[in-house]
C-alpha positions in Angstrom: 21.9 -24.5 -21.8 22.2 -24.0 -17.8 19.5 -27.0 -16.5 19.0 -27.1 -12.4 17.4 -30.0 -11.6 14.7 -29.6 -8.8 14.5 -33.2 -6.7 11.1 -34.1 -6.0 10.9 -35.1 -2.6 8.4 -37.9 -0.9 7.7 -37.6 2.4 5.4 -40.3 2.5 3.5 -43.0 0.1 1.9 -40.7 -2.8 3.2 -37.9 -1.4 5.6 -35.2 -3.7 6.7 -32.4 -3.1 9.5 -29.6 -4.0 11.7 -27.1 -1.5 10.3 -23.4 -2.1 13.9 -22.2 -1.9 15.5 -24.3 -4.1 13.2 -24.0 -6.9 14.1 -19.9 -6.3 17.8 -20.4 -5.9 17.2 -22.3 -9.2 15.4 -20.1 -11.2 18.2 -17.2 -10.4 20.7 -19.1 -11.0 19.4 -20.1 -14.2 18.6 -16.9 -15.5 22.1 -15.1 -14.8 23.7 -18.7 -16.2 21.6 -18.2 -19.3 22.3 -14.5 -19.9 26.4 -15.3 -19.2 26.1 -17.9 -21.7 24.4 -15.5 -24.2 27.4 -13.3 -24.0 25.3 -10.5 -22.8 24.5 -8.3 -19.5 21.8 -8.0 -17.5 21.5 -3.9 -18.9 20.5 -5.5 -22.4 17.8 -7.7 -20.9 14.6 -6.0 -22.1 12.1 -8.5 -20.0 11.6 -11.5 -18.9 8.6 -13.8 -19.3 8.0 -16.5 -16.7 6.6 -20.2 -17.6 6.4 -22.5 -15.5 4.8 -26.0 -14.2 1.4 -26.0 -13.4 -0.6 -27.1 -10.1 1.7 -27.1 -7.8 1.2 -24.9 -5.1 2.0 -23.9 -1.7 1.2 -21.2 1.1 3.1 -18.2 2.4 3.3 -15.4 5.3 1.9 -12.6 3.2 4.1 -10.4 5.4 7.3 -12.5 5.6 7.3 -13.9 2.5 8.2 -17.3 4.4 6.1 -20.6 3.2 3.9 -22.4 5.7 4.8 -25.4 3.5 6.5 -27.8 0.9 5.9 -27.0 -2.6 2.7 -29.9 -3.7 3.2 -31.2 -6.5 0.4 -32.0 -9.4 1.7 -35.5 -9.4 0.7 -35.6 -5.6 -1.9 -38.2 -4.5 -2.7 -37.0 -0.9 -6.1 -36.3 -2.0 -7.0 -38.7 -4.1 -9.3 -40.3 -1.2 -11.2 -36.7 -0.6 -11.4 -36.5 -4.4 -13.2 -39.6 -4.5 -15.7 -39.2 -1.9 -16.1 -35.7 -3.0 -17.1 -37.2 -6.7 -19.6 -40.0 -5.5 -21.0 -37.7 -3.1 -25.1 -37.1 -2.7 -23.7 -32.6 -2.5 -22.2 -33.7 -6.2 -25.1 -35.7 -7.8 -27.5 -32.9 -6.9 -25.4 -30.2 -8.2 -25.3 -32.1 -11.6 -28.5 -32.4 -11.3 -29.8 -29.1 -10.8 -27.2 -28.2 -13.4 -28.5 -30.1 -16.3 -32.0 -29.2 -15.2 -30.8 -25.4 -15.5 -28.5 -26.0 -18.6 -32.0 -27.5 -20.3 -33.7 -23.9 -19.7 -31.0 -21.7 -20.7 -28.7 -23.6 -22.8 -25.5 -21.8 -21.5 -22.4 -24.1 -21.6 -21.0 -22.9 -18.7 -24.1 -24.8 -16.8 -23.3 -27.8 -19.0 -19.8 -27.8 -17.5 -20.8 -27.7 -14.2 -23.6 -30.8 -14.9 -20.5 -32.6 -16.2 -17.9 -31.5 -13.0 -16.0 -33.8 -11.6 -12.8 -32.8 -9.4 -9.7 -34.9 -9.8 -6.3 -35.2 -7.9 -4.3 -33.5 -10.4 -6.4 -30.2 -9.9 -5.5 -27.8 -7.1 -8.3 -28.0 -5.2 -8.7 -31.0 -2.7 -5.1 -31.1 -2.3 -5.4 -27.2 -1.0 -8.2 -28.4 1.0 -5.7 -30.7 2.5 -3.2 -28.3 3.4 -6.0 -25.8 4.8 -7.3 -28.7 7.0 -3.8 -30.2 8.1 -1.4 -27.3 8.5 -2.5 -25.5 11.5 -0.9 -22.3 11.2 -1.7 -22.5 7.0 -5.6 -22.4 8.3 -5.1 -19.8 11.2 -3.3 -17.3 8.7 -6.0 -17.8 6.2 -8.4 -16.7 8.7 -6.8 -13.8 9.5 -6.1 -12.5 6.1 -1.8 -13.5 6.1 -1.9 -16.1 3.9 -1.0 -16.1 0.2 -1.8 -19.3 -2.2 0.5 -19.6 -5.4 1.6 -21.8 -8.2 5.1 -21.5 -8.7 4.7 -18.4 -10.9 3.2 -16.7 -8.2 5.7 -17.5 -5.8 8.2 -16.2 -8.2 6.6 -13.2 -8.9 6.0 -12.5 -5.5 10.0 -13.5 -4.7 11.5 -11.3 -7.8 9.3 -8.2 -6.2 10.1 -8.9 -2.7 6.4 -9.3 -2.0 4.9 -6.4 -3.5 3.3 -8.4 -6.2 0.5 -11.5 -5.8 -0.3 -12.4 -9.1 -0.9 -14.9 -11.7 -2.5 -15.2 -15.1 -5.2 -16.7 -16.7 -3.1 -19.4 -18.1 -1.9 -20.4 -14.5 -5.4 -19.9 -13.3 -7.7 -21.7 -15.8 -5.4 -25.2 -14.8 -6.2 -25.1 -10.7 -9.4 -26.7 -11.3 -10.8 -23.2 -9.3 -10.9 -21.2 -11.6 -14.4 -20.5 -13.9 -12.8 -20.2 -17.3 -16.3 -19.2 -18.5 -16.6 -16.3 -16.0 -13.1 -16.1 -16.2 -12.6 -15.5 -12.1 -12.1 -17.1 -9.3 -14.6 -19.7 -8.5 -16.9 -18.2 -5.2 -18.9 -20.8 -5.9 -17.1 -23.9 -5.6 -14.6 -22.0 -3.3 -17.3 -21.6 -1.2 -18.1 -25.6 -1.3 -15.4 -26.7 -0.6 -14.4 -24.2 2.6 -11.2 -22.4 1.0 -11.3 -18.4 1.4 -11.3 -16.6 -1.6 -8.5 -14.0 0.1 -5.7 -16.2 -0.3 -6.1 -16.2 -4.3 -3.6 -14.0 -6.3 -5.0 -11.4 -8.5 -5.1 -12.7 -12.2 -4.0 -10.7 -15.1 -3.6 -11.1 -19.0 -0.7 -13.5 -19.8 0.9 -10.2 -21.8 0.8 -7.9 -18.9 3.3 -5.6 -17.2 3.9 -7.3 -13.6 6.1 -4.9 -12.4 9.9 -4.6 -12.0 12.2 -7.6 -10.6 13.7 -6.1 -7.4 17.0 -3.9 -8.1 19.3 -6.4 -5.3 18.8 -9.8 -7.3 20.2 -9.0 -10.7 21.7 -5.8 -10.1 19.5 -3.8 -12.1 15.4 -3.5 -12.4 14.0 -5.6 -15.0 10.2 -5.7 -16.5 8.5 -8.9 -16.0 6.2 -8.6 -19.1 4.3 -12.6 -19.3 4.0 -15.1 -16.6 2.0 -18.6 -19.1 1.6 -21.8 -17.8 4.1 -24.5 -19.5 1.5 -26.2 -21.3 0.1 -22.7 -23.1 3.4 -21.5 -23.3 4.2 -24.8 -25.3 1.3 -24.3 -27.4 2.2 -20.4 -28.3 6.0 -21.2 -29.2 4.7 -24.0 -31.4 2.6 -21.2 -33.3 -0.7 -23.3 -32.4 -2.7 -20.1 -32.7 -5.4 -21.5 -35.3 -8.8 -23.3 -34.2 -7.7 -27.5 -34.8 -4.3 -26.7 -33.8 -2.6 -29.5 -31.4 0.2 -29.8 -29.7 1.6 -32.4 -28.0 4.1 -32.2 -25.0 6.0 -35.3 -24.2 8.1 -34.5 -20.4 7.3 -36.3 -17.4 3.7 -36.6 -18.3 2.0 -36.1 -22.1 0.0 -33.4 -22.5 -2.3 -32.9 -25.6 -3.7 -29.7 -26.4 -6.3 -28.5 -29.2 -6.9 -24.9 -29.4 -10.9 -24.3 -29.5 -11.0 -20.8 -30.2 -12.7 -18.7 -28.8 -15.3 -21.0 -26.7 -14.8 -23.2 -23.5 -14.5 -26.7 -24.5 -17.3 -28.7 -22.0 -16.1 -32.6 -21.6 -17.7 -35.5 -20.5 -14.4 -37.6 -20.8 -12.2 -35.5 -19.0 -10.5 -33.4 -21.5 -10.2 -30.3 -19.4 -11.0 -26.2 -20.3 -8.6 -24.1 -20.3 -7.6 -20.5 -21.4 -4.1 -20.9 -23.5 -3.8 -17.0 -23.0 -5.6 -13.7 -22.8 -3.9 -10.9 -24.7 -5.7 -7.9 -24.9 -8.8 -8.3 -25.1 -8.5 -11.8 -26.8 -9.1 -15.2 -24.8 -8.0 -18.4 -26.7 -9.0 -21.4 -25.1 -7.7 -24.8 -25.2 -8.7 -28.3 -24.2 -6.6 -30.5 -22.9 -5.9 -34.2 -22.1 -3.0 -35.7 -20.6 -1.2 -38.9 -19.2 0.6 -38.7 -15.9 3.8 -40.9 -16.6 5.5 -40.6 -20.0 9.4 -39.5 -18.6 8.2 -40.8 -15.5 8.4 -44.2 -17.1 11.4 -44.0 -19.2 12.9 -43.0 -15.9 12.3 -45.7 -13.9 13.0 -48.5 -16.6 16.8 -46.7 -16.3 16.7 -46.7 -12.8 16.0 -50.5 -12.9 19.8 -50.6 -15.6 17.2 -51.8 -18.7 19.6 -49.4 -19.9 22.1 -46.8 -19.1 21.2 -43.7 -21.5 17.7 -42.5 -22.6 19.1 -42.3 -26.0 19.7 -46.2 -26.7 15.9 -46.9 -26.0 14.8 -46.1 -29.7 17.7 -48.1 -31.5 17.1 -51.4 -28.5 13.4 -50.7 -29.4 13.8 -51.2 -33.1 16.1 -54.0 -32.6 13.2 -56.5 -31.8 10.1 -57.1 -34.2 7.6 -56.8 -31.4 7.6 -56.9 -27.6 7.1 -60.7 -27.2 3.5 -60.3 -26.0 4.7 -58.1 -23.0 2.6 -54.8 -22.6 3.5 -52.2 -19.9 0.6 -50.0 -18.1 2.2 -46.2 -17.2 0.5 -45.3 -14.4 2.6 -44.5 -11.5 0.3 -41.6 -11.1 -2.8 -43.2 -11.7 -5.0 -43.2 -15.6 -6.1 -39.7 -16.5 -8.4 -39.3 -19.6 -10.5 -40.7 -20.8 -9.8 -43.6 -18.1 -9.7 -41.1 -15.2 -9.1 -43.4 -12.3 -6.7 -42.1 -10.0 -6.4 -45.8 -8.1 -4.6 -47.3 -11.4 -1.2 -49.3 -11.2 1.8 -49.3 -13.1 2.3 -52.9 -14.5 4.1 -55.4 -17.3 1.9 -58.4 -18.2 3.2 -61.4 -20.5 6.8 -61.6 -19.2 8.1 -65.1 -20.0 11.0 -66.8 -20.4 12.1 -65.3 -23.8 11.9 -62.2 -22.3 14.7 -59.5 -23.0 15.9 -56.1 -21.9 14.8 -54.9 -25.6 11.5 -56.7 -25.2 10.6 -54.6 -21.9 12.3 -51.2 -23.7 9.9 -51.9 -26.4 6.7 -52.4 -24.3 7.3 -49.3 -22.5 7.6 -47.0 -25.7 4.9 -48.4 -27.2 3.0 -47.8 -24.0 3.7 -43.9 -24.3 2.1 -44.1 -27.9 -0.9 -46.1 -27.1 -1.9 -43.3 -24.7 -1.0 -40.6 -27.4 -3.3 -42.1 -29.5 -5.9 -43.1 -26.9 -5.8 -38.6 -26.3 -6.1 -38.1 -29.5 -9.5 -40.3 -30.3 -10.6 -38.8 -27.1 -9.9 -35.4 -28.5 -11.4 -35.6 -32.2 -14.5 -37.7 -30.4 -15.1 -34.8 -27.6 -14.3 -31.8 -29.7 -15.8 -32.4 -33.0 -12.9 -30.1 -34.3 -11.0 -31.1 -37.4 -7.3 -31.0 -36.6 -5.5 -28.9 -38.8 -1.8 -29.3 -37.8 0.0 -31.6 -35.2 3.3 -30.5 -33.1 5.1 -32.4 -30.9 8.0 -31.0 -28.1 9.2 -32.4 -24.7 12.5 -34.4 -24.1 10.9 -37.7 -25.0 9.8 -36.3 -28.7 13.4 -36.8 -29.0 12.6 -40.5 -29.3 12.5 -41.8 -32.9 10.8 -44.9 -31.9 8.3 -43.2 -30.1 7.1 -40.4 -32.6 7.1 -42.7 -35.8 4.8 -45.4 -34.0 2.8 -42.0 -33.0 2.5 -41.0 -36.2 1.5 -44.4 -37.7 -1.4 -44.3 -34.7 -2.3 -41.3 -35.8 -2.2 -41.9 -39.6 -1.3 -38.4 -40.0 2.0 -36.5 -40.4 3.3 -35.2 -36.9 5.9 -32.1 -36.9 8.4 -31.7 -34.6 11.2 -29.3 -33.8 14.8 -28.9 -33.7 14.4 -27.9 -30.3 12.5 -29.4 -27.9 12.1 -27.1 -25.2 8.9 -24.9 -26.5 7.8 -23.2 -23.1 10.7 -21.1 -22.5 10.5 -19.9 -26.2 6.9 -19.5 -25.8 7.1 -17.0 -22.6 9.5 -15.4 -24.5 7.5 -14.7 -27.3 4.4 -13.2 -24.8 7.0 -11.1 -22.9 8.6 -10.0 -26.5 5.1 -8.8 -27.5 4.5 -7.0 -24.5 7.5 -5.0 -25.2 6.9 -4.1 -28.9 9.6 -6.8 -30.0 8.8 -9.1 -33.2 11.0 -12.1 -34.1 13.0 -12.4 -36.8 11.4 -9.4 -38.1 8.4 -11.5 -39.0 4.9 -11.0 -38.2 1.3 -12.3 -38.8 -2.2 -10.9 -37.5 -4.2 -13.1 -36.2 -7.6 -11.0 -34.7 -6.5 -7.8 -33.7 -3.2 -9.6 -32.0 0.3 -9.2 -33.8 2.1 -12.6 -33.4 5.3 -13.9 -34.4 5.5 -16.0 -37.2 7.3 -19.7 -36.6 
């Protein structure tokens, strides 16, 4: 496996960000590494599928290609101040009101949703209202029709066909918090609201979808680009989640739980968030999702601190104690998503004493990543109503035994997870193998209308 590790970079308190250019130079040189290492050339490559992390954006020179800034990250907190004011705000509290007042009349959800809005940090769109109202030439562009806004799929797509394609897809979309998954478009409405310029947006497409050709100078030869899915929904479609109850459960740098709804929006009042999983076809499945900021995050900074030298000790140190001594460990770095939702929260260990040990603190902060598994997953059978048919797990931390059995007891309910961990990359190339008349292991089912491979 050919891993480049992109450094996150922070400019200043709450800031994070990522270099443009080295997440490209990364993604090439992970995709020649990968085909070397599969033994085969670049001729034999039938197309590639793109997935990729979600809200993080930045801006470009829609002629030059060059970006006006930084990569922000969805971990970024520059907004979180704007967000808040935004919320308590007298423009807010009479848009939910005239909402719910309209939503009484008509019954349609998608009024319902937008009695129940309420922006957050994490979502694209007061952190691009940042970078519209403090990068100059970003604003000035915009104005005159030059600038380009992407997630990092877009700016991929847009590198690999040396700027003849701004695009995204309904995945990618549906998780900038500007999107109307009920319209399924670009928000005019709260695009309009908030002052951002609906030219800047890239054209959204099905998640299956022909993107065009990767440019003939970066890997020698023109290759079809047939799914770009966000790493969440891409997660969700290599687990084989296709069924209405489905959940899947991604444990990275944050944890990210996912029940597939079908057909139909989810609307939230706790902050589990609509989103379309993808559009093939003619078919839109939707998703709703909660998730908690610092799950790796965590882990990682308890090595950092020498509480141990190698993520794969935590789960044997953690079993080697009967409890945590009464210490209990709050991962937020990144603030408390649902169904706390307050950005402002700290990270912090309570009940430290004397009789403390390495083991103890191990212990306190793996329990903490299950505690907030299970605090999304009441949140998600409270919200949704749905009964939950099956329950997959991926990410590097699923890894941890420690972890996933204390899950599972939470849960009371069997949790599956695979032999490999990584489930986006195998769910892009599953889209992108549709899209091309491919079928795995010579196994199919028919789900709808849609052919899917069977896992």
């Amino acid at each position: 496996m050919i891993v480049i590790q992109v450094v996150p970079l922070y400019p200043e308190v709450g800031h994070v960000e990522m270099d443009p250019e080295a997440i490209w130079e990364g993604f090439i040189t992970v995709v020649k590494g990968a085909v070397q290492d599969a033994g085969v050339h670049m001729r034999q490559i039938e197309a590639l599928g793109i997935s990729t992390q979600r809200g993080t954006f930045t801006t470009w020179d829609r002629r030059t290609g060059i970006p006006f800034h930084n990569f922000i990250s969805w971990q970024d907190q520059r907004a979180a101040d704007l967000v808040k004011s935004w919320n308590r705000s007298c423009t807010m509290t009479a848009i939910q009101g005239v909402m719910k007042v309209l939503y009484f009349f008509t019954r349609q959800k998608r009024l319902l949703a937008a009695s129940r809005l309420v922006f957050s940090p994490q979502h694209v769109t007061f952190r691009l209202v940042w970078a519209l109202t403090h990068y100059k030439q970003v604003r000035q562009e915009a104005t005159k029709g030059n600038c380009c806004f992407g997630t990092i799929d877009t700016w991929l797509l847009f590198k690999l066909t040396k700027g003849q394609v701004h695009a995204t897809d309904y995945s990618n979309a549906s998780a900038t918090g500007i999107f109307d998954a009920f319209q399924m478009c670009w928000s005019g409405f709260l695009s309009s609201m908030v002052t951002i310029p609906l030219s800047i947006f890239p054209k959204v497409e099905n998640t299956s979808y022909d993107f065009g050709y990767t440019d003939p100078s970066i890997f020698g030869l023109p290759i079809p680009i047939m799914s770009v899915i966000a790493d969440q929904q891409a997660a969700m479609f290599g687990e084989c989640c296709f069924d209405v109850g489905d959940v899947k459960i991604t444990m990275g740098t944050g944890t990210f739980m996912d029940i597939n709804t079908g057909n139909t929006p989810h609307t939230s009042s706790a902050g589990l968030y609509p989103l379309v999983g993808w559009k093939i076809g003619s078919e839109v499945v939707y998703l709703a999702e909660g998730n908690a900021a610092d799950t790796g995050t965590a882990i990682k900074w308890a090595q950092e601190l020498e509480l141990f030298s190698d993520v794969q000790e935590t789960s044997d140190m953690a079993y080697s104690v009967s409890d945590s001594d009464g210490v209990c460990f709050v991962p937020s770095f990144n603030g408390l998503q649902a169904p706390l939702n307050d950005p402002k929260a700290c990270a912090s260990l309570m009940g430290l004493k004397p009789s403390t040990t390495k083991s103890h603190l191990v212990r306190a902060i793996l329990e903490s990543v299950a505690f907030r598994n299970k605090q999304l997953y009441d949140t998600t059978l409270r919200e949704t109503h749905i009964p939950i048919t099956k329950i997959r797990v991926d990410g590097g931390v699923s890894s941890n035994n420690f972890v996933m059995q204390l899950t599972a007891d939470l849960f009371g309910r069997k949790v599956s997870r695979p032999h490999h961990y990584e489930m986006s990359c195998l769910g892009a190339a599953f889209v992108a193998g549709l899209g091309v008349g491919m079928q795995t292991h010579t196994h199919t089912f028919t789900h709808s209308h849609i052919t899917y491979p069977l896992c």
